[in-house]
Each structure stands twice: as C-alpha cells, then as structure tokens.
C-alpha positions as CSV (number, residue, x, y, z in Angstrom):
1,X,0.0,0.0,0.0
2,X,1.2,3.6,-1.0
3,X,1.4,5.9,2.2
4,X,1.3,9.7,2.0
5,X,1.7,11.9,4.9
6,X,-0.2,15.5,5.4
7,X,1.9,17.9,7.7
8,X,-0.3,20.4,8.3
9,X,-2.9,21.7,10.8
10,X,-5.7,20.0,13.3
11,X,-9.5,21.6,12.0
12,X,-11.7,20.6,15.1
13,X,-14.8,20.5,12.7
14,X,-13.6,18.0,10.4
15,X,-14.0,19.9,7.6
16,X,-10.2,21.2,6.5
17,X,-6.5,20.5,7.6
18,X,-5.5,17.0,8.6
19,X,-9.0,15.7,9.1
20,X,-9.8,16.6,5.6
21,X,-6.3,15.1,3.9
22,X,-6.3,11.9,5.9
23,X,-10.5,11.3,4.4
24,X,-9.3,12.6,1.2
25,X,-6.1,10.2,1.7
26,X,-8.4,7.1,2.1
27,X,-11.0,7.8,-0.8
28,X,-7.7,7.3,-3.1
29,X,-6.6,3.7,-1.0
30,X,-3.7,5.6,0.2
31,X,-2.6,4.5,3.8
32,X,-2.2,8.6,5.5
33,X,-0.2,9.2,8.1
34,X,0.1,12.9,9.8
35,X,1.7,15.4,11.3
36,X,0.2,18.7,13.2
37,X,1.5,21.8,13.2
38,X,-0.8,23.5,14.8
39,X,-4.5,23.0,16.4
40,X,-7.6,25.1,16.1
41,X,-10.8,25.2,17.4
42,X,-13.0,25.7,14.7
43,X,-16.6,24.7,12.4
44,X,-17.9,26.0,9.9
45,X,-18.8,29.6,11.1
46,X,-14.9,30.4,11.7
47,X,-11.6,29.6,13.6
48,X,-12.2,30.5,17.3
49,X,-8.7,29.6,18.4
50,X,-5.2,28.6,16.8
51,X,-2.3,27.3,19.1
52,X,1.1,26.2,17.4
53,X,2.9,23.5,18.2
54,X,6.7,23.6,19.1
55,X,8.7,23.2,16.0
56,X,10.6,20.4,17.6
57,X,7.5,18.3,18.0
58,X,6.3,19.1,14.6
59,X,10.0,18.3,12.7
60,X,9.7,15.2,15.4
61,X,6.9,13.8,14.3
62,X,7.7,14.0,10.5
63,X,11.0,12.1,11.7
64,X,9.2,9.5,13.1
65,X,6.8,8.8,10.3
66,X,10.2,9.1,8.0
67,X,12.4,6.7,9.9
68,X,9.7,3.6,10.1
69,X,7.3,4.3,6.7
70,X,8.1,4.7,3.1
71,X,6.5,8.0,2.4
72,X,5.6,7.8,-1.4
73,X,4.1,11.5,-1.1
74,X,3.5,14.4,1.2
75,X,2.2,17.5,1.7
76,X,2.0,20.8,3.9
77,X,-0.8,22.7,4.5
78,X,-1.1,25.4,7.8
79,X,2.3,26.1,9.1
80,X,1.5,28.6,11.5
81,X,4.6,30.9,11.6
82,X,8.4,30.9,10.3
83,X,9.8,28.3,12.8
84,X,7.7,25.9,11.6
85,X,8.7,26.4,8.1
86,X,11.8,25.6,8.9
87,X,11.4,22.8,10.8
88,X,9.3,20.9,8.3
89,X,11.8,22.6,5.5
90,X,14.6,20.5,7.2
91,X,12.9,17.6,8.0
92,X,11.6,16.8,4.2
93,X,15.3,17.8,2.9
94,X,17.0,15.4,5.8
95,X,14.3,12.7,4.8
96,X,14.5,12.7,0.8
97,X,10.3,13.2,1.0
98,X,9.4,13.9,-2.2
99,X,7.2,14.2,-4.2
100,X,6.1,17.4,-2.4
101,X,2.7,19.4,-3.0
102,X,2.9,22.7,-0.8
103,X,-0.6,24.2,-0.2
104,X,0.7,28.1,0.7
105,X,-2.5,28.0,3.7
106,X,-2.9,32.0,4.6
107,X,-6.2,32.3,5.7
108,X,-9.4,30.5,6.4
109,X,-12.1,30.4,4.3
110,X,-13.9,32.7,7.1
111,X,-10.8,35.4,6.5
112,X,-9.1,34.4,9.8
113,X,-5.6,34.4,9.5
114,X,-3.5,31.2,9.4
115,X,0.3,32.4,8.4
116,X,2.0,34.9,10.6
117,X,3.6,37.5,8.1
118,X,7.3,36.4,8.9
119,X,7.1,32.7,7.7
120,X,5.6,34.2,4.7
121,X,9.6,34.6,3.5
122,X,10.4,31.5,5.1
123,X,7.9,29.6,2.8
124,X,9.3,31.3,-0.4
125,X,12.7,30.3,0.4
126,X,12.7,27.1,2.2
127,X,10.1,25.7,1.6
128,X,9.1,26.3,-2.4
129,X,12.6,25.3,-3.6
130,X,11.8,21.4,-2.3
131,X,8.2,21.5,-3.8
132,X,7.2,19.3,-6.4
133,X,4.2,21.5,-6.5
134,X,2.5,24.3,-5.2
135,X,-1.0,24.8,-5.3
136,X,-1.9,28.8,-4.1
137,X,-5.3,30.5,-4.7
138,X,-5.1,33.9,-5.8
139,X,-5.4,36.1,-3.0
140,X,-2.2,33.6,-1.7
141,X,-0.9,34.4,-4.8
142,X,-1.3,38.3,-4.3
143,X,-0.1,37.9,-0.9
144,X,3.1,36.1,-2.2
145,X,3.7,38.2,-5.3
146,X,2.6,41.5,-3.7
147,X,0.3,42.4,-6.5
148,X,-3.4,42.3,-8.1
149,X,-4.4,39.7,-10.3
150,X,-7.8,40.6,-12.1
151,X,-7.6,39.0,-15.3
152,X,-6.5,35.5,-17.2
153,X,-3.4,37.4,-18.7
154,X,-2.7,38.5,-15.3
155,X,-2.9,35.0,-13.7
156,X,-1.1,33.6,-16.2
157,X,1.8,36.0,-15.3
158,X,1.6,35.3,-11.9
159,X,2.4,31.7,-12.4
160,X,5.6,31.9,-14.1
161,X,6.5,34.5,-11.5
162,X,5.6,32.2,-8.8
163,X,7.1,29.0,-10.5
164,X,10.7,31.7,-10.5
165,X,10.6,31.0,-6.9
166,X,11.7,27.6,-7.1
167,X,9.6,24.7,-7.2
168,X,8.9,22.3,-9.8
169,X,5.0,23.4,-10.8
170,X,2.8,25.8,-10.4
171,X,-1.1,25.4,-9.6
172,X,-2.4,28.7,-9.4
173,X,-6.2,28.2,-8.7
174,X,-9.0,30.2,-10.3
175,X,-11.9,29.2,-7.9
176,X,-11.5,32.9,-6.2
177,X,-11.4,34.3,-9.8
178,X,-15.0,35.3,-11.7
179,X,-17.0,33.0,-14.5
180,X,-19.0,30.1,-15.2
181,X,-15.6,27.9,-14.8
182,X,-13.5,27.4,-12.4
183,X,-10.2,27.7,-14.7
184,X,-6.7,26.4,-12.9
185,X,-3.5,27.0,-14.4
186,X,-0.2,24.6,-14.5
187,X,2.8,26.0,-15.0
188,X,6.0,23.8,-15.2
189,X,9.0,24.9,-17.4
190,X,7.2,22.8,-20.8
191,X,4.6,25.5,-20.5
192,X,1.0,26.3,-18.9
193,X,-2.0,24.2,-19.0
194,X,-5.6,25.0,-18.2
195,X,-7.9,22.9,-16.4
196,X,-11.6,23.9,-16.7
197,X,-14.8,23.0,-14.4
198,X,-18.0,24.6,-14.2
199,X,-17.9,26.1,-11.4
200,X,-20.2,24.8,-8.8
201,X,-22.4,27.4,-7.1
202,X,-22.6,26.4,-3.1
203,X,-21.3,27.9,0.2
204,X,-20.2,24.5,1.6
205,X,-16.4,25.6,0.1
206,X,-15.0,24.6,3.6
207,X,-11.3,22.7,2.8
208,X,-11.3,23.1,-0.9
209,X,-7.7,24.1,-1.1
210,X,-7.0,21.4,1.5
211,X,-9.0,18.6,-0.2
212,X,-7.2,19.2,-3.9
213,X,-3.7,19.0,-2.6
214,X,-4.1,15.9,-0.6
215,X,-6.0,14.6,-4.0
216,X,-2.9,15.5,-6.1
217,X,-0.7,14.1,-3.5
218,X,-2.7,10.8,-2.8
219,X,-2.7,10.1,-6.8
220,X,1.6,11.0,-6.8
221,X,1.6,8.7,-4.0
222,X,-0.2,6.0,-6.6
223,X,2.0,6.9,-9.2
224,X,0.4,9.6,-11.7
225,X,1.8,11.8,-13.7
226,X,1.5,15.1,-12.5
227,X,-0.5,16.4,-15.3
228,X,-2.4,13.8,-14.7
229,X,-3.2,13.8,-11.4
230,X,-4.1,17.6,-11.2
231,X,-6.8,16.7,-13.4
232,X,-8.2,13.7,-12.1
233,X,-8.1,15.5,-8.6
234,X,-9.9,18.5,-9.7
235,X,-12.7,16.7,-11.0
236,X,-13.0,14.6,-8.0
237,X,-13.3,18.0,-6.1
238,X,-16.2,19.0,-8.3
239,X,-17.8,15.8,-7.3
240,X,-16.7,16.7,-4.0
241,X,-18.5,20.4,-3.7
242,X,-21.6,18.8,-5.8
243,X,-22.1,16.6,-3.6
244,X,-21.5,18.6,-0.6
245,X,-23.4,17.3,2.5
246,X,-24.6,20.7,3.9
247,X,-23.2,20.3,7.2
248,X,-23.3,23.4,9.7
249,X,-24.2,27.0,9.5
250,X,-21.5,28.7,7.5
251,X,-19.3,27.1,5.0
252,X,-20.1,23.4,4.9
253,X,-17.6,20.7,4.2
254,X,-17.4,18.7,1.4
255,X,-18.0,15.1,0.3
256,X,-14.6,13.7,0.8
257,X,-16.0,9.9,-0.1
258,X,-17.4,11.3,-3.3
C-alpha cells in the first residue's frame, strides 16, 4: 500500500487541515499518516482559536513517520509561523520526502488568518525550492507576489513569476477568480495548461484548497503523472463540492467519499 503523509494543521470541525487530507487520503486507497503543526478550534462559522505547536514536535513527528514508513508522497498545509517552516523545510530535505505538493495556507475560508507575516519569506525560500508542487489560490498568490491579479493574462503571469521562486509546478487556482468555470492553471518549465470546471455554485467551500492538494498528493503517492493527477483531482473535487453534505451554519464541508 502507498502511504502519504499530510503535515499540516488540526481543523476541530472535520471539515479542513489533517482531518480533511487523511479522508481525502483514504477515498484514493492511500494509507495517511500525519503530522500537526498547529490545532484550532474551529466549524464552519470560523476559527475560534489557533495554538502552534513547538517546531521540535512538529520536525519530530515528520521524523518518526520518516524513519519507520516509506512516504511515497506528502504534503504541507497550515504552518503557523516561520519556525515551523523551517522545521518541516529541514525535516523533508534530511528525509528525501518527495514528491512534495505545498498548499501556501494564509487564511481560512472565514478570512481568519493562518500564516503569521514572517514565515511568509520563510515559505518562499525554504520551503518552495523542495516542492514538487504548489497549489496557491489567488489572494495567496497576491499575498506572495505582492500584486493584483484581475484578469486570465494576469494569472497567467503570476504563475511563471511564482514557479521563479523555485519549485517544480505551479497550480495557481481560479476558484476565487469570476466565470462560469472554475479555470486552474499549471505552470512547469514545458509551459501552462488549463484545467476547466463549471464552477459549482454552493457555500459548503469549507477545505477546498486542503481537499485538492491531498488529492494531487494521494494520486503521486499512486504513481500519476503530474498532469495527470491535477486533473483527475480536480474533477473529484467538483464531485466533491456537488455533492456537498450541507453540514453546519456557515461554509459546509465537502463530500470527501465522493
């Protein structure tokens, strides 16, 4: 069985963070295996409360998972602050984890903030460098890039300037942009490709950016091209959102068995 490992945050409603990978992990028949960064109370409505973990239990627990499992994929998602970038930037180099899919987590889906501004820096240049891929919405990619993007042309520039910063591919998703699809662009240094969904019109949008990376990184676990698997996990998130069980009174989760 093909393991992949999540290193990212504890969402007490179930619907985002480790909760969300290790469901998504397990609708692939990939074996998960975790580590937390950080712990929030939380649901649907918003995050109530965030407390980090020490970056010594957090680059300890990757090395445990490391030293007795054969990690055929991982990937990040809230990392709290610039410690724990480094910690789990050290801990995937020492290890050899790879392939990597770095979800760039900045804020909830309510607007509460995830990323203190320091480890933003940190991320860019410890982190991207050892990513297979990273997957940032657009209002991550204006925090990172420092700069609007309103239009295709403009999101399409921001992903070569993003994919400048070191890692191997670029999703830059277009579910925050306007239109009937939801359009996603790869960039990898062949050349950008477009993935296209009709965009599915629900507020139960709770882990979307969580549920996709842990899709693309339960399928490179399996063996899929990259291409490949950003494709086949983006139409499983459509399912996913269709399907949506309309849990809570905010932003619901999704269908992670879908």
């Amino acid at each position: 069985m093909q393991v992949a490992l999540t290193i990212a945050g504890s969402d007490s409603g179930g619907g985002a963070g480790v909760q969300a990978d290790l469901k998504t992990f397990f609708r692939f028949g990939v074996y998960g295996a975790s580590a937390l960064t950080l712990v929030t109370a939380q649901n649907t409505l918003g995050v109530q409360r965030v407390e980090l973990l020490p970056p010594d239990l957090v680059y300890a627990q990757i090395q445990s998972v490391a030293d007795d499992l054969p990690i055929h994929a991982a990937k990040t998602g809230a990392l709290g602050n610039g410690a724990i970038v480094e910690a789990v930037a050290e801990a995937v180099a020492r290890h050899g984890i790879a392939p990597l899919v770095v979800d760039p987590v900045m804020v909830a889906k309510s607007g509460d903030p995830l990323l203190a501004p320091e480890a933003v820096r940190a991320l860019k240049e410890r982190l991207f460098p050892l990513a297979t891929l990273i997957t940032p919405n657009r209002l991550e990619a204006e925090a990172l890039l420092q700069g609007p993007i309103r239009t295709p042309k403009e999101a399409e520039e921001a992903a070569w300037a993003l994919l400048e910063l070191g890692p191997r591919a670029v999703l830059l998703k277009g579910g925050h942009l306007e239109g009937e699809e939801a359009v996603d662009l790869l960039a990898t240094a062949e050349g950008v490709r477009a993935f296209r969904a009709p965009r599915v019109r629900t507020r139960n949008t709770h882990g979307t950016g969580c549920t996709l990376s842990a899709a693309i990184a339960a399928l490179l676990a399996l063996g899929k091209p990259l291409g490949e698997a950003v494709g086949e996990a983006k139409a499983y998130l459509t399912r996913a959102l269709e399907t949506a069980p309309g849990l809570g009174h905010g932003h619901g989760p999704l269908n992670h068995f879908a």
